[in-house]
C-alpha positions as CSV (number, residue, x, y, z in Angstrom):
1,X,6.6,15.7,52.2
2,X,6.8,13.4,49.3
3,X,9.1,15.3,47.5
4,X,11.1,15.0,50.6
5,X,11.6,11.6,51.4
6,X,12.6,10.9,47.6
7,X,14.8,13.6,47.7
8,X,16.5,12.5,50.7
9,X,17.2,9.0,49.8
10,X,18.6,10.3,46.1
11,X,20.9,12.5,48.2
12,X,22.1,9.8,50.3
13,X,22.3,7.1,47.7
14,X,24.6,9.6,45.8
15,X,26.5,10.0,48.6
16,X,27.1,6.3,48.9
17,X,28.1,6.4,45.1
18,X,30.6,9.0,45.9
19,X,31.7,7.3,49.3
20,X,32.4,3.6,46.7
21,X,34.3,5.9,44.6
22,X,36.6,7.3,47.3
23,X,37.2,3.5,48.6
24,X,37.5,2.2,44.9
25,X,40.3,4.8,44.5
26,X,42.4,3.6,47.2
27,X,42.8,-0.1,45.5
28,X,45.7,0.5,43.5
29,X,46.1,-1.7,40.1
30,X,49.4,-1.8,39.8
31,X,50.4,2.2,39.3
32,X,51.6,4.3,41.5
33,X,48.2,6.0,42.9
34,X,48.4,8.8,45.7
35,X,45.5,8.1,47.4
36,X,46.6,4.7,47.5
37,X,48.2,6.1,50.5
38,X,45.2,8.3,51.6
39,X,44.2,6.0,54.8
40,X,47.9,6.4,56.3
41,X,48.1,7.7,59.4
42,X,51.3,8.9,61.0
43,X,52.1,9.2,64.8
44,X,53.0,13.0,65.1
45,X,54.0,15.0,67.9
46,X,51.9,12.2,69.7
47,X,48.6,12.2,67.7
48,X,47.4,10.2,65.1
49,X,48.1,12.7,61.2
50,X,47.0,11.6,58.4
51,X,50.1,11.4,55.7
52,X,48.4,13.7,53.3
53,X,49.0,16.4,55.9
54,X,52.6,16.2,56.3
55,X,53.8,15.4,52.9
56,X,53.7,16.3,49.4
57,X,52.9,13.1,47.5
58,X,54.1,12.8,43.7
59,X,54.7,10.6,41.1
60,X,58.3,10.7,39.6
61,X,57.3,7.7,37.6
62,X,54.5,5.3,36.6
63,X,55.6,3.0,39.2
64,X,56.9,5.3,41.9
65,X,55.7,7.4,44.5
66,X,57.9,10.0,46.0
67,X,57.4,11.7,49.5
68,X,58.6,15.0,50.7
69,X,57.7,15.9,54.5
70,X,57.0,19.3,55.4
71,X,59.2,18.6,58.2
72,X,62.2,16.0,58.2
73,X,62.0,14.8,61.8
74,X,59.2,13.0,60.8
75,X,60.8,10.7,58.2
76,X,60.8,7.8,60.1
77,X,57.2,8.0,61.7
78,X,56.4,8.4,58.6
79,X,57.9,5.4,56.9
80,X,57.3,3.5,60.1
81,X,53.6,4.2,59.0
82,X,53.6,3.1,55.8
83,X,54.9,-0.4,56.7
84,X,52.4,-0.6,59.3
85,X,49.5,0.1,57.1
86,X,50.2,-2.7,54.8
87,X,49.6,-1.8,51.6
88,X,52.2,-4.3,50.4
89,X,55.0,-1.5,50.0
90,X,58.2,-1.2,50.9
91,X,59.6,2.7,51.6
92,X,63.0,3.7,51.1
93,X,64.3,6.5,53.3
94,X,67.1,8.8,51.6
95,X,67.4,11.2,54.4
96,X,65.3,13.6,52.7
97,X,62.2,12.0,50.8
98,X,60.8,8.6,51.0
99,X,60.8,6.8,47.7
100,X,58.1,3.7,47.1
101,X,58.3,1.7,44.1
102,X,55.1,0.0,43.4
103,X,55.2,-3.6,42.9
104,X,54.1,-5.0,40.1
105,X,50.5,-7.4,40.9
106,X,51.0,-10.9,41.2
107,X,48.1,-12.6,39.9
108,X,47.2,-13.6,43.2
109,X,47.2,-10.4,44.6
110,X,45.0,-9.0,41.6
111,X,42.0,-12.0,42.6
112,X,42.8,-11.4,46.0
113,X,41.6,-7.0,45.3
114,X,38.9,-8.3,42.9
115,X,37.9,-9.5,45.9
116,X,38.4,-6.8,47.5
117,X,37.1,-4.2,45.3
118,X,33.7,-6.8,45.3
119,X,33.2,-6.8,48.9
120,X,33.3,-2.8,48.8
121,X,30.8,-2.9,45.8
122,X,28.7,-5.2,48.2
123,X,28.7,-2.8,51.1
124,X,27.2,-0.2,49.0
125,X,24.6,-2.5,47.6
126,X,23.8,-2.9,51.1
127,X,23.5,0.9,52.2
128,X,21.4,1.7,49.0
129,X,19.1,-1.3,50.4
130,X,19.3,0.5,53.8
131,X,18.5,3.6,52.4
132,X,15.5,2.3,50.8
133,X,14.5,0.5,53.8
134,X,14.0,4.0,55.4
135,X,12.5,5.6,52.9
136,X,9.8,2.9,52.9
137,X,9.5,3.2,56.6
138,X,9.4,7.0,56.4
139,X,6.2,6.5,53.4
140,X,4.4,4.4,56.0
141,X,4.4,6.9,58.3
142,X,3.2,9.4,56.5
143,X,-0.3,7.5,56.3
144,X,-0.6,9.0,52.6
145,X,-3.6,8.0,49.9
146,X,-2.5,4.0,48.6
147,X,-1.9,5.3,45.1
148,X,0.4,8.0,46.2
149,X,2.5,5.8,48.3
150,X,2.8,3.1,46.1
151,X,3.7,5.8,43.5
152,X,6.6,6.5,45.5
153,X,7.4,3.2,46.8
154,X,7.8,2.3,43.0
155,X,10.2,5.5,42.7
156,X,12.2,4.3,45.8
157,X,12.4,1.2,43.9
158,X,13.2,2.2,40.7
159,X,16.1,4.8,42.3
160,X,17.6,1.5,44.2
161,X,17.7,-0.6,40.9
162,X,19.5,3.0,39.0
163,X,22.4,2.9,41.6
164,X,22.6,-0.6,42.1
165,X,23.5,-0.5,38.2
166,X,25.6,2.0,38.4
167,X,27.4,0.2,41.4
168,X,27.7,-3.0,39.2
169,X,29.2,-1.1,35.8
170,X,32.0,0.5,38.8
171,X,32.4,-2.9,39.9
172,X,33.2,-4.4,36.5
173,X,35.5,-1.1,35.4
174,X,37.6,-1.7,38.2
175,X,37.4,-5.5,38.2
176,X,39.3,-4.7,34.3
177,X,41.7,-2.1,35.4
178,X,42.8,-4.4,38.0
179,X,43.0,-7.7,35.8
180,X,44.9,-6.2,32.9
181,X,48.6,-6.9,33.4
């Protein structure tokens, strides 16, 4: 059981380092990024499809995305999307692709994603404490021998202060790639 509950929490607090990744991703820094457009979602046929499924998404150019829908009708839901999901671009419809170019990062907007990009890191500091908190709660139950529980308790620990590291050195890469002009 002990093996378990260690286990368990490194599988979730892995999953919360792949989860910051994923979210990290979708912070552009001033290139033109697909997943930067991975949260759009389009009004299609009258439910909510997420962009990645209509469209091929490519990069013609450092600074430019280009959009080919599967199907044409949806052009303008599409573009209509992308406005509303603010991302700070502006589309341009040619009939038969949507073309974005990426705006260059104002130094504003660059604190304003550090901020961002901080916040996120944040959140996952917070799960990985969560995660800890029921591992601990999970060792109590288990009414195991002092030394074994504090054994693992000191594991737990150790595991939280690993990712929290590794949370910090993503924080600081990202915090670089989006300060340098």
């Amino acid at each position: 059981m002990e093996n378990e509950i260690i286990s368990f929490s490194k599988e979730k607090m892995g999953k919360t380092i792949e989860a910051l990744e994923k979210k990290f991703t979708t912070v552009r820094a001033g290139r033109a990024n697909p997943s930067s457009l991975d949260g759009v979602m389009v009004e299609y046929y009258g439910s909510m499809t997420p962009l990645k499924q209509l469209t091929t998404i490519s990069v013609p150019e450092g600074n430019q995305l280009l959009i080919k829908p599967f199907d044409k009708s949806a052009l303008p839901a599409i573009e209509k999307a992308i406005i509303t999901a603010n991302l700070g671009y502006n589309p341009s419809n040619d009939g038969e692709t949507i073309r974005i170019v990426v705006p260059a990062l104002t130094e504003e907007r660059r604190k304003e994603l550090t901020k961002q990009v901080k916040a996120m890191s944040e959140e996952g500091k917070v799960s990985i404490r969560n995660i800890r908190h029921e591992a601990l709660e999970k060792i109590e139950k288990e009414e195991l021998a002092e030394d074994i529980s504090k054994g693992m308790e000191k594991e737990i620990q150790d595991m939280v202060n690993t990712y929290n590291k590794k949370i910090d050195e993503m924080l600081k890469e990202k915090e670089k790639d989006l300060l340098t002009v």
